[in-house]
C-alpha positions in Angstrom: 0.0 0.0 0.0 2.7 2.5 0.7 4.1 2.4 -2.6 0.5 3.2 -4.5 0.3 6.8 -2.0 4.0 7.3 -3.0 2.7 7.1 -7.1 0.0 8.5 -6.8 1.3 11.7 -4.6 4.1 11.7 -7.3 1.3 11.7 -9.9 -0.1 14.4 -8.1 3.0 16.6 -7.6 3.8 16.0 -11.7 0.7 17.5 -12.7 0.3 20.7 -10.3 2.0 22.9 -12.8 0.8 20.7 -15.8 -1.5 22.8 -18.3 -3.5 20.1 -19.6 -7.1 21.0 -19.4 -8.5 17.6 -18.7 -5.7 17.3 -15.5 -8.2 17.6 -12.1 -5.3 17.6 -10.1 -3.9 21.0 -12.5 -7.5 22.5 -12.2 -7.7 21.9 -8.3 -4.4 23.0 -8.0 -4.7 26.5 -10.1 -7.6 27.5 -7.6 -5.4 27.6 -4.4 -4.7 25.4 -0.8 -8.1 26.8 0.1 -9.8 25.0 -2.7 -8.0 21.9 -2.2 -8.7 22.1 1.6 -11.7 22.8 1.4 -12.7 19.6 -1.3 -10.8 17.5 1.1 -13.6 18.7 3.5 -16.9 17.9 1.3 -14.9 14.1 0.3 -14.3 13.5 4.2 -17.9 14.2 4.9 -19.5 12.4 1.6 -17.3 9.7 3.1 -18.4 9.5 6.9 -22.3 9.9 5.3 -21.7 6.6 3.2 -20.1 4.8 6.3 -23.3 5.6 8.6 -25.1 4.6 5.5 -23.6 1.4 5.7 -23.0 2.1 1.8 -20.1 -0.5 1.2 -19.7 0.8 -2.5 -20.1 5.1 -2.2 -17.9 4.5 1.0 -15.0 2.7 -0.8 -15.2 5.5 -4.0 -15.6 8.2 -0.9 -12.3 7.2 0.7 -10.4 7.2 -2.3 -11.1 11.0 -3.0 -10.9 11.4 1.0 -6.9 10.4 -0.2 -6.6 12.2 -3.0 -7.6 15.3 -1.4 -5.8 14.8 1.4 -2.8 14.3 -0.5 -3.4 17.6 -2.9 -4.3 19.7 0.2 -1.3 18.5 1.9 0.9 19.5 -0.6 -0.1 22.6 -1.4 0.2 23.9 2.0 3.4 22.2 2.9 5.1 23.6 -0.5 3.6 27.2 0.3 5.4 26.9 3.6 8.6 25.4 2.3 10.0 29.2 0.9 
């Protein structure tokens, strides 16, 4: 498991300055840390709604943008603090 979180946040980092139009990761990344914090927020919520829902499916699809996010918002806000 660690090495698919190292891939995909070196996925992540590879397309933050990217231009490509169909990139999410460029697009989420263009409208600031607060943007990606707060979509980290609405995935962690979607996600803890599908576990009281018992919703085996939405829960699994929830927690995989829960990680995503978290590793875009992390990121972005440990880069902006690195200068």
């Amino acid at each position: 498991m660690p090495n698919i979180l190292t891939r995909l946040a070196q996925t992540i980092e590879s397309r933050k300055d990217e231009g490509d139009k169909k990139s999410y990761a460029a697009k989420l990344f263009k409208r600031g840390p607060e943007k990606c914090a707060e979509k980290f927020g609405e995935e962690a919520v979607e996600a803890i709604i599908a576990a009281a829902k018992g919703d085996k499916k939405n829960l699994t699809e929830e927690a995989a943008d829960v990680i995503f996010h978290l590793l875009a918002v992390s990121y972005t806000h440990l880069r902006a603090h690195e200068t």
